[in-house]
N, C-alpha and C positions, 0 to 999 in steps of 0.2 A: 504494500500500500504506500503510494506517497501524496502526503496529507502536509497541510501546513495550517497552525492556530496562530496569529501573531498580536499580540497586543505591545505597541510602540506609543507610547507618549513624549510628546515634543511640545514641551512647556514654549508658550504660556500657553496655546489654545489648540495646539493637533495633537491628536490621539487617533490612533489606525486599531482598528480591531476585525482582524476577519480571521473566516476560516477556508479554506479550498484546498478541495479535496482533486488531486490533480489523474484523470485517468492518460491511458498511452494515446493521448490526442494532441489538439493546438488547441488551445486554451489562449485567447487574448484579455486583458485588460483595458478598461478602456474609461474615460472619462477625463473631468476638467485638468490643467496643471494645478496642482496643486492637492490633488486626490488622493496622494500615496502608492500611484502606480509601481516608479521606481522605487520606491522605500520597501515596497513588498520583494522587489527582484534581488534589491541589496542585503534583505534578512536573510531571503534564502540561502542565499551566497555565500553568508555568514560576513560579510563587511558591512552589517551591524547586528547589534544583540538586543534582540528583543525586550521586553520588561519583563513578559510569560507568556507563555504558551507550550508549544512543540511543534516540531518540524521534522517529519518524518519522510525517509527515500526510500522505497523499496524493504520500508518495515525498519532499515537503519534510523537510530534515534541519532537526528544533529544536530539539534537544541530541544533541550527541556526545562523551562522555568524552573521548578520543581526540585527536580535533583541535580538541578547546576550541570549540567552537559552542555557544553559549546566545543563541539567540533571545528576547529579550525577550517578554514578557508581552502585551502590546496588541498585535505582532505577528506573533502565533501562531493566530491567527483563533479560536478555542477561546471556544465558550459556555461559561458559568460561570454557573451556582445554587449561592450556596454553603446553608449548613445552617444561617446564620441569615440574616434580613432584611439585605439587601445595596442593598435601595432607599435613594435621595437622597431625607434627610427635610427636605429644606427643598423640593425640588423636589411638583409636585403626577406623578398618576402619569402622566397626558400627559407634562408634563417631561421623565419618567424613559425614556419610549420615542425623545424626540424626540432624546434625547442622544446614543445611540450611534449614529443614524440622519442623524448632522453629516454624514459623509461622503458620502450623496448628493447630485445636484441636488436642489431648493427640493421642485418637483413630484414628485417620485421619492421625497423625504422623507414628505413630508404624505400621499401612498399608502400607503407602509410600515406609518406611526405607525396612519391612517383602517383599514385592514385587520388590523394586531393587536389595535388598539382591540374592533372588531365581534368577530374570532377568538375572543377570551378572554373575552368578556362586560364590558369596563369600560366602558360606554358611560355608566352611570349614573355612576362613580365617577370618572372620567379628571380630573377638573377638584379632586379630593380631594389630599389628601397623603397618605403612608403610615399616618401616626398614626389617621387617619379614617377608614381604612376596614380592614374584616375583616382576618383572615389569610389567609381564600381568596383573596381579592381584589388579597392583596399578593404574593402564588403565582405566581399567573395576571399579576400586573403584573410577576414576574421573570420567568418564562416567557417572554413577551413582550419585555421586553427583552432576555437571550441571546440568543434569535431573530429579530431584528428586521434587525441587522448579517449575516445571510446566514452562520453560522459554518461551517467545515466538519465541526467533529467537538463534540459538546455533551457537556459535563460536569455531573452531577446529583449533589449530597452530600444529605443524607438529608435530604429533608423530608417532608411532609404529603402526597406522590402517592398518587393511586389511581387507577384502571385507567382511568374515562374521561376523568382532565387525558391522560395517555399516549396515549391516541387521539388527543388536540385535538394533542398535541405532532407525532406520527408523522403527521399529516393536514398540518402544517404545515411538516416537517423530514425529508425520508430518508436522512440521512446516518447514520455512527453514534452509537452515544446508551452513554454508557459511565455507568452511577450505582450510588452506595450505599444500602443497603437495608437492613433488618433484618426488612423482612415478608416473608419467604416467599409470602404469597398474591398479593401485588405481583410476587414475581419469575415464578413460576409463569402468572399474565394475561400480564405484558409484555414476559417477557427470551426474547428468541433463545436465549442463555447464562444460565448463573450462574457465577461462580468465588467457590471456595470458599476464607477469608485464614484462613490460623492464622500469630500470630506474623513476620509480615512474609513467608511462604511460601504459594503455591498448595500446598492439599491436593486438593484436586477440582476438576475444571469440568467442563462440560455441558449439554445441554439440561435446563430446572429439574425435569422430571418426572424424567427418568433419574434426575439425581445426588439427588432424595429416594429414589425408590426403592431405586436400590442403591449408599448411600451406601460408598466404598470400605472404610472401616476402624472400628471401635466407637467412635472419637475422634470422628472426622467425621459419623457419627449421634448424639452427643452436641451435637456447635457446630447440628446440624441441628433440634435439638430433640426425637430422638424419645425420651422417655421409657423405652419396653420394650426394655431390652437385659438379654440374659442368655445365660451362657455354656453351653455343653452339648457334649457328645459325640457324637460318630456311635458309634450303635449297630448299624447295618443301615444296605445299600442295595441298590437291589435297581431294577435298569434296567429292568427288563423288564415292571416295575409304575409305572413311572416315580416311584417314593417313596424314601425315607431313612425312619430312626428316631432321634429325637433323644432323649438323653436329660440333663432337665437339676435341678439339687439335688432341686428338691420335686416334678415331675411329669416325666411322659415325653411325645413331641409322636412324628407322624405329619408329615411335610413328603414334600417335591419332591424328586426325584432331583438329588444334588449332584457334578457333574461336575466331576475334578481335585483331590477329596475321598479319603481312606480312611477305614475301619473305624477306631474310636479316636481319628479328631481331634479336636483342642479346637477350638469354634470360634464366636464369637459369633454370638447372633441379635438382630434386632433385626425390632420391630413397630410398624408406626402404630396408634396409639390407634383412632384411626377403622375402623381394619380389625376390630379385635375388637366381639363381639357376646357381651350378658349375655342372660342367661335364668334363671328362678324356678328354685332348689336345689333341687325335688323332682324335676324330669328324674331320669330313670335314667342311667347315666353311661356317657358316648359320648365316641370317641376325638377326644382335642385339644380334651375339656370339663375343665375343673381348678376345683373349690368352692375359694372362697375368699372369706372373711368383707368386706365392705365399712368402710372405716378412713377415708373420706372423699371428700367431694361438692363440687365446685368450678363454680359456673355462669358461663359464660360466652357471650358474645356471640350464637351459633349453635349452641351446643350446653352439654352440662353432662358434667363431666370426673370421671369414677370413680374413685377410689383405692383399690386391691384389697390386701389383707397380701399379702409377696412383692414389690412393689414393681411389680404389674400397673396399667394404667393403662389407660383404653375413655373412648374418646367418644361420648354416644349425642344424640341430640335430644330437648328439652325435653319432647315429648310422649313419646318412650318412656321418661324418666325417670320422668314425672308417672305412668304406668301404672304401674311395676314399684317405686317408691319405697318401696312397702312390704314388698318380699318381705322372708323371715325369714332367706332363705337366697341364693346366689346363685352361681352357676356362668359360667364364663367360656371365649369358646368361641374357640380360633385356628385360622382356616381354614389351611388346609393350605397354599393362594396369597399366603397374606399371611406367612409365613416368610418374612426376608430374613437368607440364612446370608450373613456378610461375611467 
């Protein structure tokens, strides 16, 4: 079993308390700076010591409030990426793999170093020092060395990953992979989990689609990023049509039947961007279409970000931007499935 309880107090006002129990998957973290994301990856680590709890690898006890066990650092088997460049810069990045890889035979060394070499692509650069080559390249050369010493359990603080280093990782590691994140779209490709930090506390975890979709509370869809939150009433519900009626300041909505609900609740909704769909202001007006003037245009990467008065937000793609950019007018449309009552 490897389990971690960690209770950390950082006078005057941060205290972390969680517990994660870590199966042979990707486990991400995730939430604001200042959450105690990295404070968790550094206990593990053991470069820091808990106040109490336990930290268990593999059933190996490496911290125990209790009976005073603090396993040293270097004998905690524990990969470590930390969140800046942690390569030896005198060392070339050959060096840098050959060094944690001291404790094999000669033969058994020079296979290890020969096979993460090819793995991560430094073939060209092995003979370089960190100063000299890329930042992918100095990635892929930490990478490589966490992994090289055989760890049981790998720790990732936030860096420059994307989906296919996480393949090369998981092709070359099945043990589990616990890291900090701030991309969502990172977590959603890679994490078995995500847990969600507010203030040294788990608020959510889950599978990363689950906890976007029905993030538990209007807090935890705010650290989530989603934009469209707004509060409303149950007006209606009605089982037998499987819908509600929602009613909220400036318009009224059509949703899903909300089960463990009544008539009269207050109760936040919350919408991904992406789920709403614009359409030209002369439509004749259809339920869960709301006119609302456009107050600003944001482009981004994969798509281009709406800003509606009211405080509505829609992500459309570039080409259906370039199409409708000019309407006079513009209506906004919430399907009825993309209601998420919290």
């Amino acid at each position: 079993m490897t389990h971690a309880r960690i209770v950390k107090r950082i006078p005057p006002r941060f205290s972390l308390d969680v517990e994660i129990p870590l199966a042979a998957g990707v486990t991400a973290l995730y939430g604001p700076a200042g959450a105690g994301k990295t404070l968790i990856l550094e206990t593990i680590a053991g470069f820091v010591r808990p106040d109490s709890g336990r930290i268990l690898l593999d059933d190996v006890i490496l911290f125990d409030g209790q009976s005073r066990v603090g396993v040293a650092p270097r004998r905690r088997n524990c990969g470590y990426i930390a969140q800046h460049d942690a390569l030896f810069p005198h060392m070339t990045l050959r060096q840098n793999l050959v060094f944690p890889a001291r404790r094999f035979p000669r033969l058994e060394r020079h296979r290890r170093v020969a096979e993460m070499v090819e793995r991560f692509q430094l073939a060209d650069s092995a003979a370089l020092r960190p100063n000299e080559v890329s930042p992918a390249e100095r990635l892929r050369c930490a990478v490589a060395r966490a992994l090289i010493a055989v760890p049981r359990l790998l720790l990732i603080d936030e860096r420059a990953f994307d989906a296919p280093l996480f393949q090369q990782v998981r092709a070359a590691f099945a043990g589990p992979i616990l890291f900090v994140t701030g991309d969502l779209d990172l977590c959603c490709a890679a994490a078995d989990e995500v847990i969600v930090l507010e203030a040294g506390r788990i608020v959510q975890r889950g599978a990363p689609r689950a906890v976007l979709d029905r993030p538990a509370s209007a807090e935890i869809a705010r650290l989530l990023g989603i934009p469209n939150l707004f509060q409303a009433t149950i007006a209606a519900l009605d089982p037998a049509r499987d819908s509600s009626r929602l009613d909220f300041a400036q318009f009224a909505m059509t949703g899903p039947y909300l089960p463990g609900h009544f008539r009269g609740d207050r109760v936040w909704v919350a919408v991904h961007p992406e789920d709403l769909r614009v359409h030209s202001g002369d439509l004749e007006s259809q339920p869960n279409f709301v006119s609302a003037p456009l107050v600003g245009v944001s482009h981004r990467a994969r798509s281009v970000r709406l800003e509606f008065s009211g405080g509505i937000f829609a992500d459309v793609s570039r080409e259906e931007f370039a199409r409708q950019k000019d309407n006079k007018q513009w209506q906004v449309e919430f399907p009825p499935g993309a209601l998420r009552v919290l």
